[in-house]
VOLOTI-62062 format. One record per residue (C-alpha): residue number from 1; residue in one letter; x, y, z. Coordinates in nm, 2 decimals. Layout:
residues N
     i   aa       xx       yy       zz
   NUM    A        X        Y        Z
...
This chain:
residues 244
     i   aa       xx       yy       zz
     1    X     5.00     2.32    -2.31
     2    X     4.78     2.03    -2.38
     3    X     4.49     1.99    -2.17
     4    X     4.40     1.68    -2.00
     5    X     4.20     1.38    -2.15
     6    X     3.89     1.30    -1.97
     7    X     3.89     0.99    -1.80
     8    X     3.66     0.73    -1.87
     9    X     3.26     0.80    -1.76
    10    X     3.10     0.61    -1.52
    11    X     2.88     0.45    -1.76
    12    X     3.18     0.29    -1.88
    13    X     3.33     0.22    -1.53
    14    X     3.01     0.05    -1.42
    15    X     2.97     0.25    -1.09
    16    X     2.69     0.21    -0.85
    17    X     2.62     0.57    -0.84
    18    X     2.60     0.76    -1.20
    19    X     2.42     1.11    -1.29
    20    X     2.55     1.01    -1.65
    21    X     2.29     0.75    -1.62
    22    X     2.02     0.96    -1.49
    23    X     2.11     1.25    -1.76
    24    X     2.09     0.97    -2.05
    25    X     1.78     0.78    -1.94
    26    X     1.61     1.00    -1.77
    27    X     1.25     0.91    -1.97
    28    X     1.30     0.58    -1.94
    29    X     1.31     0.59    -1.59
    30    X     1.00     0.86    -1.60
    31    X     0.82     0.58    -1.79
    32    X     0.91     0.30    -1.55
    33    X     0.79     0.50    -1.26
    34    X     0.50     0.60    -1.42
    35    X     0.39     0.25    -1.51
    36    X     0.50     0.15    -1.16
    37    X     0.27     0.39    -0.96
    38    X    -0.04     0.32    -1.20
    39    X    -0.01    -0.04    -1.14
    40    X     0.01     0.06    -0.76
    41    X    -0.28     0.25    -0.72
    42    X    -0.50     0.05    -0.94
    43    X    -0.44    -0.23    -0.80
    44    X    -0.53    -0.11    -0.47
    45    X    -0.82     0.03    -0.52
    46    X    -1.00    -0.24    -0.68
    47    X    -0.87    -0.39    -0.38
    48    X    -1.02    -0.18    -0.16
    49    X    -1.35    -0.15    -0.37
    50    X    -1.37    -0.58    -0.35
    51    X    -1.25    -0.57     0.01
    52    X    -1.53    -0.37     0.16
    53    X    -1.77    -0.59     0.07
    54    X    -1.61    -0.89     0.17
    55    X    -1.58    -0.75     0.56
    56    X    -1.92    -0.62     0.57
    57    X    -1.98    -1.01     0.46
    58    X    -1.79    -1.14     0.71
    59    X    -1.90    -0.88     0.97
    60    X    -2.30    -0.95     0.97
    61    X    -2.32    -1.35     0.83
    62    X    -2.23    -1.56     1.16
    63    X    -2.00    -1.80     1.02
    64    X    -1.89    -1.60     0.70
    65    X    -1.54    -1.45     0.85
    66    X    -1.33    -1.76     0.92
    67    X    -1.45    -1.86     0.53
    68    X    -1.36    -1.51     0.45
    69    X    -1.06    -1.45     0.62
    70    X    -0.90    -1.79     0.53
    71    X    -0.96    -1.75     0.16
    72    X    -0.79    -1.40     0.16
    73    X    -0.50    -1.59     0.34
    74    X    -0.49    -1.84     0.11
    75    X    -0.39    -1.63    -0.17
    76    X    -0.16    -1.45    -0.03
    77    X     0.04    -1.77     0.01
    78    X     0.05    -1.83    -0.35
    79    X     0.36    -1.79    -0.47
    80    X     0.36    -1.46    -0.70
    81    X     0.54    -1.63    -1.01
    82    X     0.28    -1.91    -0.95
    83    X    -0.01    -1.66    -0.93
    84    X     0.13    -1.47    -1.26
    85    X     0.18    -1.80    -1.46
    86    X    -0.21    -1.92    -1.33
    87    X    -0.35    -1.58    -1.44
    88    X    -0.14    -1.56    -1.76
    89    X    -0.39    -1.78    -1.94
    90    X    -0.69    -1.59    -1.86
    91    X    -0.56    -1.25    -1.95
    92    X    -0.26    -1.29    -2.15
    93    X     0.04    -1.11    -2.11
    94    X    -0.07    -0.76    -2.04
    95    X    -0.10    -0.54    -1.72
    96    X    -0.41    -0.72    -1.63
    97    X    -0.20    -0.99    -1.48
    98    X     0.01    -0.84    -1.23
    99    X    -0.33    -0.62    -1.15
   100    X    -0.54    -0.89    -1.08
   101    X    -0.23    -1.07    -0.88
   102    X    -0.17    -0.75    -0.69
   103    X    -0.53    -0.72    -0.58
   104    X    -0.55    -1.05    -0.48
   105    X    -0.28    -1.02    -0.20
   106    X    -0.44    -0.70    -0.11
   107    X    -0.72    -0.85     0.01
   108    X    -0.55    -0.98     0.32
   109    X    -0.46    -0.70     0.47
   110    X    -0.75    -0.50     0.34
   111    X    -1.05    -0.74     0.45
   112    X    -0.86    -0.76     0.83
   113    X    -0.80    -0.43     0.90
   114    X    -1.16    -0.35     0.77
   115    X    -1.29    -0.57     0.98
   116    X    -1.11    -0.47     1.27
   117    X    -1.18    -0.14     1.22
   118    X    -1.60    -0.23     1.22
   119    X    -1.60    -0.43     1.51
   120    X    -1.39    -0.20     1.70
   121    X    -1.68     0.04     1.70
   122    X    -1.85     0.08     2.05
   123    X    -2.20    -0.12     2.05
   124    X    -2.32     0.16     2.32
   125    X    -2.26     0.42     1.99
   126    X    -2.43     0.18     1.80
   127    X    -2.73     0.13     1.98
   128    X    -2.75     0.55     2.04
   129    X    -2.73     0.57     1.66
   130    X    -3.05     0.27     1.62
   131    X    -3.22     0.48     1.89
   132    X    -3.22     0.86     1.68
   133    X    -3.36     0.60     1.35
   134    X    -3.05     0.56     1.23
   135    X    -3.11     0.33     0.94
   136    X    -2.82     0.05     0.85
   137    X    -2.69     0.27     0.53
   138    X    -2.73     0.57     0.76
   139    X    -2.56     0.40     1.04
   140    X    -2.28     0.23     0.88
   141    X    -2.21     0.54     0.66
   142    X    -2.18     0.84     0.94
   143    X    -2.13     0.64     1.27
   144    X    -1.94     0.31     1.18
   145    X    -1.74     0.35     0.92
   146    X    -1.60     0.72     1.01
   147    X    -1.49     0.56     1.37
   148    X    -1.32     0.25     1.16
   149    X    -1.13     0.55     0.94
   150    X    -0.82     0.48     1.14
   151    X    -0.78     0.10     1.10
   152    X    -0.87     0.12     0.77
   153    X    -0.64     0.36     0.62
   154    X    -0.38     0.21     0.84
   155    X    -0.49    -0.09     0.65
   156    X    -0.45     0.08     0.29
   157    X    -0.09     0.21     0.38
   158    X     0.01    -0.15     0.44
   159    X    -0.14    -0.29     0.12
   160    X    -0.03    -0.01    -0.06
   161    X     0.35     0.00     0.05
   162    X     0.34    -0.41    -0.01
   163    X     0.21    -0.35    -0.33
   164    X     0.48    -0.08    -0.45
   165    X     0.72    -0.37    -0.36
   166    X     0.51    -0.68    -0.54
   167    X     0.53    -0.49    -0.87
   168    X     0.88    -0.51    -0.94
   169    X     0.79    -0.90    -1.02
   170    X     0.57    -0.80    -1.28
   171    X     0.85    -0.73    -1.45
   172    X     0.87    -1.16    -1.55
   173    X     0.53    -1.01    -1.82
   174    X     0.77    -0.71    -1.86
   175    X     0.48    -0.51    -1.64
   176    X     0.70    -0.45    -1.33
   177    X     0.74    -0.09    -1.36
   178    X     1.07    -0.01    -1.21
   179    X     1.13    -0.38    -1.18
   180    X     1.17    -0.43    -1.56
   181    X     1.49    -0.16    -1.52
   182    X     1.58    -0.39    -1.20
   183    X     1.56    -0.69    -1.41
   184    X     1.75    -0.58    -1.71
   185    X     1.99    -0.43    -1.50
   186    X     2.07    -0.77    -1.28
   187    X     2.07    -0.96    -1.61
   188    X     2.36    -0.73    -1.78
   189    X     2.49    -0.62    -1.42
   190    X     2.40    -0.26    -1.48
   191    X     2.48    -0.14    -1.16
   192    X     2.39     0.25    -1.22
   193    X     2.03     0.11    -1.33
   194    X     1.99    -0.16    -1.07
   195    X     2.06     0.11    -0.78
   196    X     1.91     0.39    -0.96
   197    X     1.56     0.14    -0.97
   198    X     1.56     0.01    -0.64
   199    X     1.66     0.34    -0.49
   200    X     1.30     0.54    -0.67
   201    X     1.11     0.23    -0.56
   202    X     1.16     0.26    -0.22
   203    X     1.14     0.65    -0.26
   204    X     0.76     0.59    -0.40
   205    X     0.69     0.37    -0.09
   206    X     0.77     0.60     0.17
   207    X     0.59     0.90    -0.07
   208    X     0.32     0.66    -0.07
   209    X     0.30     0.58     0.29
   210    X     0.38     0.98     0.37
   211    X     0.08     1.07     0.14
   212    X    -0.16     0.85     0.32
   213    X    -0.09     0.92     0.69
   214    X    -0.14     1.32     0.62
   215    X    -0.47     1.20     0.42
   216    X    -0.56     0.98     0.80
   217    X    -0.50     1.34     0.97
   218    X    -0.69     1.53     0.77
   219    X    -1.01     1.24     0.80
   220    X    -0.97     1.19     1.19
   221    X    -0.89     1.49     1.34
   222    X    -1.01     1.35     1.62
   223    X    -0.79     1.12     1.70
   224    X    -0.53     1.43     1.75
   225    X    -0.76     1.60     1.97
   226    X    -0.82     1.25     2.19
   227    X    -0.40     1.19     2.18
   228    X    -0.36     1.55     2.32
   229    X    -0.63     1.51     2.59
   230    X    -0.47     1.16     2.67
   231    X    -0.12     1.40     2.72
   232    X    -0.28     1.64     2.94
   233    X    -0.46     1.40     3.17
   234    X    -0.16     1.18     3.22
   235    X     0.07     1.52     3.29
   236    X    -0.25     1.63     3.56
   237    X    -0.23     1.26     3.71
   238    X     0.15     1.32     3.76
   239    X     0.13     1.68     3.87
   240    X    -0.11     1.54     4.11
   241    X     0.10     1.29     4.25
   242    X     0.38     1.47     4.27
   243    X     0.17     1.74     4.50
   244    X     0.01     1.43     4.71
């Protein structure tokens, strides 16, 4: 008996959902990912490494954080093709660009929630700290800035989940990462490589964001220690009441 001729792959069929796809182009999606997440994590820590200063600036110069704040806003309301095509001139069409874009719309989120952070700390544990000689280095590096831990790496998952997002559109310098497969994929209607794409770039985000709430627990135990307390007292309060 003759056996059966395979039907047609789904390469050929065009389907959504295709392990030919991933068996045949498996590096060039390792490569796309791998540009994606550099891109990503450079971007936001220059970010974070510009944005630092900038609330500490607008923080302890009366005036300076409506200037501050407003120019970080400002730039994120450039248009990203607009903001590619300004910064295309200066550093030609490299990486540089969508870095540099990236970082700018980082700022926002990363200047406010630094910010927040700061001024959120107590001025009673302030004032303890001035009062044991706690210089401003001393005191803004062990008292301030390890109580503004939670706002501020709250601050970096934002950024940094935005970002993994914003860098599919470097893909119009053909620096998107996994938005260069995205592109090319909408432009022949690839529909294995469009899915495939958009599926591992929403995959890094939540790694991303996963990765950098287990790195918050591990700085601020703390906070675990205050939620649990918070638990018991409210359970007392009820137990109480209940008794009453």
């Amino acid at each position: 008996m003759s056996g059966h001729a395979a039907g047609p792959s789904c390469l050929e069929t065009n389907d959504w959902i295709c392990g030919e796809y991933l068996r045949t182009r498996s590096q060039e999606l390792t490569d796309a990912t791998v540009q994606h997440l550099g891109i990503t994590v450079v971007s936001v820590l220059i970010g974070l490494v510009i944005a630092f200063p900038l609330a500490l600036l607008a923080r302890s110069r009366r005036g300076a954080a409506g200037p501050v704040l407003g120019l970080t806003t400002v730039l994120y309301t450039v248009p990203s093709l607009a903001m590619f095509a300004l910064l295309t001139p200066v550093f030609g069409v490299s990486a540089a660009v969508v870095v540099t874009g990236l970082v700018l719309y980082s700022l926002t989120i990363l200047v406010r929630n630094i910010l927040a952070g700061l001024q959120a700390v107590p001025a009673e544990v302030r004032e303890a700290a001035r009062g044991m000689g706690y210089g401003p280095a001393r005191l803004l590096l062990e008292v301030e800035l390890p109580l503004a831990l939670p706002a501020l790496v709250a601050g970096v998952r934002i950024a940094t989940v935005s970002t993994v997002a914003m860098t599919t559109i470097g893909s119009v310098v053909g620096y998107g990462g996994l938005g260069n497969l995205i592109a090319s994929g909408m432009e022949g209607f690839f529909k294995a490589e469009v899915l495939t794409a958009s599926v591992l770039c929403v995959l890094l985000a939540l790694l991303a964001d996963l990765l950098l709430m287990l790195l918050q627990r591990l700085l601020t135990p703390w906070t675990r220690a205050q939620a649990r307390g918070g638990v018991r007292a409210r359970r007392g309060a009820r137990v109480a009441k209940a008794a009453g």
